[in-house]
C-alpha positions as CSV (number, residue, x, y, z in Angstrom):
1,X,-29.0,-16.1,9.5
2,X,-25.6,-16.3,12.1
3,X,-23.5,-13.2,11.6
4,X,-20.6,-15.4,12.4
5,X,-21.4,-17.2,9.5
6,X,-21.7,-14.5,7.3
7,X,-18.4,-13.1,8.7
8,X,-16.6,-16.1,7.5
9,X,-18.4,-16.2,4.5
10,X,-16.8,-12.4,3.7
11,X,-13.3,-14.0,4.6
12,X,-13.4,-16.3,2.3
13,X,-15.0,-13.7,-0.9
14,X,-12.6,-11.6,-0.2
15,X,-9.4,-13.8,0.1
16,X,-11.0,-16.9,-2.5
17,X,-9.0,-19.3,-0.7
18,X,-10.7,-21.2,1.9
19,X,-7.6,-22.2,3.3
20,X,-6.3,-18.4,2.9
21,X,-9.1,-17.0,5.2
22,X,-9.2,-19.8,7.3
23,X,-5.7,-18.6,8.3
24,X,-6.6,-14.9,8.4
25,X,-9.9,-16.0,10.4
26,X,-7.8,-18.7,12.7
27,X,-9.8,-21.3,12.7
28,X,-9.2,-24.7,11.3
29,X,-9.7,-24.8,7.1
30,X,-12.4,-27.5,7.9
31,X,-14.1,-26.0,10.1
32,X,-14.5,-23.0,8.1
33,X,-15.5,-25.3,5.4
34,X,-18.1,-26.3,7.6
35,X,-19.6,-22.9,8.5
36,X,-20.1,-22.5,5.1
37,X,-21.8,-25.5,3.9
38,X,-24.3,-24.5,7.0
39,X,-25.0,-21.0,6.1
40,X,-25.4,-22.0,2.4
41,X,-28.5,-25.1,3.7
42,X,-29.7,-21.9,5.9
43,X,-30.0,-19.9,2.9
44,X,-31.1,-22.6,0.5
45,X,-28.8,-21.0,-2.1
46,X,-24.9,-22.4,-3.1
47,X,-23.0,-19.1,-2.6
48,X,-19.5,-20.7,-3.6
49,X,-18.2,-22.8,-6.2
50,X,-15.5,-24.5,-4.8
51,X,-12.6,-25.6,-7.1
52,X,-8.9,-26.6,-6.2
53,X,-7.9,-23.3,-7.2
54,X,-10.2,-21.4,-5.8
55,X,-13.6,-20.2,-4.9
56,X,-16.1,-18.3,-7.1
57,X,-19.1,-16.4,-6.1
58,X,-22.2,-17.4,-7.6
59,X,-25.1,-14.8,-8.6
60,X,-26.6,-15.2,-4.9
61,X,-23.0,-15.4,-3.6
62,X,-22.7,-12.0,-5.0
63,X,-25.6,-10.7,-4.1
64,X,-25.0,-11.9,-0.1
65,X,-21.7,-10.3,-0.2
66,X,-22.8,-6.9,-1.4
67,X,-25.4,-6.9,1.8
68,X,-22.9,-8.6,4.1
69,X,-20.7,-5.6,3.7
70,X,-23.5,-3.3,4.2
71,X,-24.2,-5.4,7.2
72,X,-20.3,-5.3,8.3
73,X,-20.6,-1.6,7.8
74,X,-23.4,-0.9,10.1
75,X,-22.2,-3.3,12.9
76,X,-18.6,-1.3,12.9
77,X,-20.6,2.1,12.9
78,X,-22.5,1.0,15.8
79,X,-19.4,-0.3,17.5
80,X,-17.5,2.7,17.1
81,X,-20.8,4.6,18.8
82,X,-21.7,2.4,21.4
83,X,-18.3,2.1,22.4
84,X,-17.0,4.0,25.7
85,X,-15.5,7.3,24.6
86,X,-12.3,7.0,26.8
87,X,-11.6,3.4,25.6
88,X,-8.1,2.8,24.6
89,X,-6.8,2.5,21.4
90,X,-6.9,-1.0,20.5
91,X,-6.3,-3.7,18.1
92,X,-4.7,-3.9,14.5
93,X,-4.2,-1.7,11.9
94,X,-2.6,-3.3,8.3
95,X,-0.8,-0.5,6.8
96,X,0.2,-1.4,3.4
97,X,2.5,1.5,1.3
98,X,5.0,1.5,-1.5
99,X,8.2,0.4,-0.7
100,X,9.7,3.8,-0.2
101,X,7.5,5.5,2.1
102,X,7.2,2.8,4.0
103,X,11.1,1.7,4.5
104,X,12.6,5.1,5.0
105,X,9.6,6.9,6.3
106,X,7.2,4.9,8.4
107,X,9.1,2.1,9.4
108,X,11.2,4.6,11.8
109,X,8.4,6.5,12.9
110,X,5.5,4.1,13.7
111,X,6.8,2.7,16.4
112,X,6.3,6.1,18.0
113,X,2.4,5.5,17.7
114,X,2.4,2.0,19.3
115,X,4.5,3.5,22.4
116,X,1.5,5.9,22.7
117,X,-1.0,3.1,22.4
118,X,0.5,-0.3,24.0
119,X,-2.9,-2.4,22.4
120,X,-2.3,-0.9,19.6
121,X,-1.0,-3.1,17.0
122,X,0.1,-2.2,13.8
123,X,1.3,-4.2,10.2
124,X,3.2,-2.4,7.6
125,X,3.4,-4.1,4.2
126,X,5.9,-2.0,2.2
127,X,6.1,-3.5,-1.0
128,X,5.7,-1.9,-4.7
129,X,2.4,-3.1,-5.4
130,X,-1.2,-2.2,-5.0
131,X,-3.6,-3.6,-2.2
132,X,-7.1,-4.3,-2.8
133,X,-9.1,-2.7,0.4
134,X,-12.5,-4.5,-0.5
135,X,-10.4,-7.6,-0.1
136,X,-9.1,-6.3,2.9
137,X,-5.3,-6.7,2.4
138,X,-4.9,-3.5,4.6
139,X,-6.8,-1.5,6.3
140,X,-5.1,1.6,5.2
141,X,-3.3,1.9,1.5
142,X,-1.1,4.8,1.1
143,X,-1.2,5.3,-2.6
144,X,0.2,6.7,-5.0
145,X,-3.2,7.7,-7.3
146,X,-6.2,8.6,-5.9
147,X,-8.8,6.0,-6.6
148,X,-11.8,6.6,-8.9
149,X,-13.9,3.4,-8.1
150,X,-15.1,1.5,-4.7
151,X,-16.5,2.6,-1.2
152,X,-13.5,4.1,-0.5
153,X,-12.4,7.0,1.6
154,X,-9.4,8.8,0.3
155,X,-7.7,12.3,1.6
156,X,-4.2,14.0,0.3
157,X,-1.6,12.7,2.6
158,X,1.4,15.0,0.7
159,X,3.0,15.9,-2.5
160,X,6.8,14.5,-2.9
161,X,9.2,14.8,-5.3
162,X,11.8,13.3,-7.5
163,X,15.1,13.7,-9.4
164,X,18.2,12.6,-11.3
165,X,20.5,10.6,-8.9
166,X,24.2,8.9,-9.4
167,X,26.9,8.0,-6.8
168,X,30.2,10.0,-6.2
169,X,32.3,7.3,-7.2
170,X,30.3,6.5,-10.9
171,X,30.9,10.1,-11.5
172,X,34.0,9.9,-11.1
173,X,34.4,7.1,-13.5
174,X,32.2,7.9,-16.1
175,X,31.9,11.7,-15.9
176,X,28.8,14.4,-15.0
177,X,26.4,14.6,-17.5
178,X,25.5,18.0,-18.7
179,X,21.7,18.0,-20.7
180,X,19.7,15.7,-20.8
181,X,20.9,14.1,-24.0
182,X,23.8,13.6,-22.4
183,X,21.8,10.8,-20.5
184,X,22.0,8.3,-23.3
185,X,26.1,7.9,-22.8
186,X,25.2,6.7,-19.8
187,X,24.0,3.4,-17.7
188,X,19.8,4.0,-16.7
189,X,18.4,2.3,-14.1
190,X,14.7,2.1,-14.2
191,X,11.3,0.4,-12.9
192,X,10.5,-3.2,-14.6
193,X,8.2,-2.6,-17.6
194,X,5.6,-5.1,-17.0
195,X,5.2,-4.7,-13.4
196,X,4.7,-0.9,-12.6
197,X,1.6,-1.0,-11.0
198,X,1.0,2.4,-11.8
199,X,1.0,4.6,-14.3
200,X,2.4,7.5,-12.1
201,X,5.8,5.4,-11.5
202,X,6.4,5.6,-15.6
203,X,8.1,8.6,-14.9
204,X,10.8,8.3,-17.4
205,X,9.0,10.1,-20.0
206,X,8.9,12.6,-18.5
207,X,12.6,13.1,-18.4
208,X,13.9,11.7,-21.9
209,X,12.1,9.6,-24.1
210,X,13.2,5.9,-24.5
211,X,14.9,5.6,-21.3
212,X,15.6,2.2,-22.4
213,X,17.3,1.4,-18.8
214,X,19.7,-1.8,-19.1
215,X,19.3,-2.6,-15.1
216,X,15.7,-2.8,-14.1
217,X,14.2,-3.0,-10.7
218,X,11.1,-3.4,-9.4
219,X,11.2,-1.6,-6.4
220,X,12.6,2.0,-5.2
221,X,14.9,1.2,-2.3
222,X,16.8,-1.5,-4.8
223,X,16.9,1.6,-7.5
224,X,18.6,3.6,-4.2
225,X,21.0,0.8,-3.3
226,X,21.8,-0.1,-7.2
227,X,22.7,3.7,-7.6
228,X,24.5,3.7,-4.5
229,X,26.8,0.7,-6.1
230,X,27.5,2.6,-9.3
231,X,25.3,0.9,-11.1
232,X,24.1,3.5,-13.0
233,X,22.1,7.1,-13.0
234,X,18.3,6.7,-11.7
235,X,15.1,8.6,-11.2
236,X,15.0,8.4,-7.1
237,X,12.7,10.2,-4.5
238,X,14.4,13.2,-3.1
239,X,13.3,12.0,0.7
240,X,15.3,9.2,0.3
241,X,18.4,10.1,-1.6
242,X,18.8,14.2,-1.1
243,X,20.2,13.2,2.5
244,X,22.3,10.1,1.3
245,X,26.4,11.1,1.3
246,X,26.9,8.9,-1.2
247,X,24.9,9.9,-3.9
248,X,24.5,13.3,-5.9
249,X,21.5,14.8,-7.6
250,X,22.6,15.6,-11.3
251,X,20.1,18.4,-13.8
252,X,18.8,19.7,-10.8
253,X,16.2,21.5,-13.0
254,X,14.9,18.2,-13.7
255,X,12.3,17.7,-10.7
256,X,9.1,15.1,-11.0
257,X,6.1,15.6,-8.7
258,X,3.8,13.3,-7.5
259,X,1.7,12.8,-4.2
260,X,0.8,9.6,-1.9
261,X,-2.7,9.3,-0.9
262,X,-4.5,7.9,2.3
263,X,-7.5,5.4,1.1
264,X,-9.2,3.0,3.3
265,X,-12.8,1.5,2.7
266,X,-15.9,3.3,4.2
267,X,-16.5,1.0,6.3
268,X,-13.8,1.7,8.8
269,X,-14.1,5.2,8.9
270,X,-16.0,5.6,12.4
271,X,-12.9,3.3,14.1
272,X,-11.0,5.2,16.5
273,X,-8.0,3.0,15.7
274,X,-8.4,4.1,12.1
275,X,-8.5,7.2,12.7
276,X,-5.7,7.7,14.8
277,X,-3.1,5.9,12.8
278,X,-4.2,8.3,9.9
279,X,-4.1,11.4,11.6
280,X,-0.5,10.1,12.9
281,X,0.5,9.4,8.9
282,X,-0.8,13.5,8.7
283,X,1.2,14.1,11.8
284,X,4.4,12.7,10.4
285,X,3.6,14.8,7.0
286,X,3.1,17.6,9.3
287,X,5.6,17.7,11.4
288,X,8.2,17.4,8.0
289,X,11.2,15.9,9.2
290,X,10.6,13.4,6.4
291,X,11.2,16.3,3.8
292,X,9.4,15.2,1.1
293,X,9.9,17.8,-1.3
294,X,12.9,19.2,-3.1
């Protein structure tokens, strides 16, 4: 059996696109094609059912991807070994995060880490959604759960906290509101319903219950801007908005907690690139410019 083959074959059960991990691979889609046709007459077995949507393991498909990750594992382990100890940081590093950390927080401080490690390369993704690490859409997923299920590898990166917010000027207009009941004479912003990805970001309950908010918005940093506006009175995180001259924090005794965690799949533990951009993410936590708690 050609590991090559079998490395391609993992790119494309992962992605279950040819064309997807042909792309992610960069090699031609045919050509990929190709390489899998071969390894499946190697192993006298079809692995993939190929339709125009899609591929779909098969029961041998499944079973060669479960020991082609055991076999990825081991060859990354012994890499990481074998390796010379004073080798440079090198190669690339998918971050993926939600949308708040990673636009206010790590988006100004990463570059730091790539000045200290020129072949270093790294790929933030912050958007409000969740990345699937056996699929390897990053490499590192800061998250705001810790997960129960997979080969994963997950450690505490910091508990953060949130809290009533509206701007100066909306206020002004419309008045402070005084208890929380006070809260349904006014416009709510809030998280689109059917696409929190989380049930930690359903936080309203916590405050009132039916928040019914007429302006919804699927990610944090458009909650910030939309309050900023006027648009209304949201539940933002205080390391984005405490600092923001614009905006006030209204029922300070009102304060959420949650906390982001650092997961990434077992596999890449013994990488020295891994390891370094998490202990930076620690470093950042650490060093706690960021603030990330009331």
């Amino acid at each position: 059996m050609n590991w090559d083959d079998v490395r391609m074959f993992l790119a494309v059960a992962r992605t279950g696109q040819i064309l997807s991990a042909s792309r992610r691979l960069g090699i031609n889609h045919a050509t990929l094609g190709r390489r899998i046709t071969a390894l499946e007459a190697a192993m006298q077995a079809q692995l993939l059912i190929r339709r125009t949507t899609g591929c779909e393991l098969t029961p041998e498909g499944h079973a060669l991807y479960a020991s082609a990750e055991r076999m990825e594992a081991e060859m990354l382990a012994m890499q990481a070994v074998t390796g010379p100890r004073d080798a440079a940081i090198a190669g690339t590093v998918r971050i993926g995060a939600p949308d708040g950390l990673g636009v206010s927080v790590l988006a100004p401080r990463l570059g730091d880490l790539t000045m200290r490690h020129p072949q270093l390369k790294l790929q933030l993704v912050p958007v409000p959604r969740s990345f699937s690490l056996s699929q390897r859409e990053a490499d590192i997923a800061i998250t705001i759960e810790r997960p129960e299920q997979g080969r994963l590898m997950s450690a505490k990166l910091t508990d953060y906290t949130l809290g009533l917010y509206a701007s100066r000027d909306y206020l002004n207009r419309q008045g402070r509101p005084q208890a929380v009941e006070d809260l349904r004479a006014h416009a709510r912003i809030g998280y689109v319903e059917d696409l929190i990805f989380s049930p930690s970001l359903n936080f309203t309950g916590e405050v009132m219950r039916d928040w019914d908010a007429g302006f919804e918005i699927s990610s944090a940093i458009g909650q910030v801007e939309a309050v900023r506006a006027g648009a209304g009175i949201a539940i933002l995180h205080d390391y984005i908005a405490r600092d923001d001259h614009e905006l006030e924090r209204i029922l300070p005794e009102i304060s959420i907690r949650r906390s982001y965690w650092t997961t990434y799949h077992e596999s890449l533990r013994d990488l020295p690139r891994i390891r370094t951009v998490i202990a930076f993410l620690q470093e950042i936590v650490a060093a706690g410019s960021a603030g990330f708690r009331a």
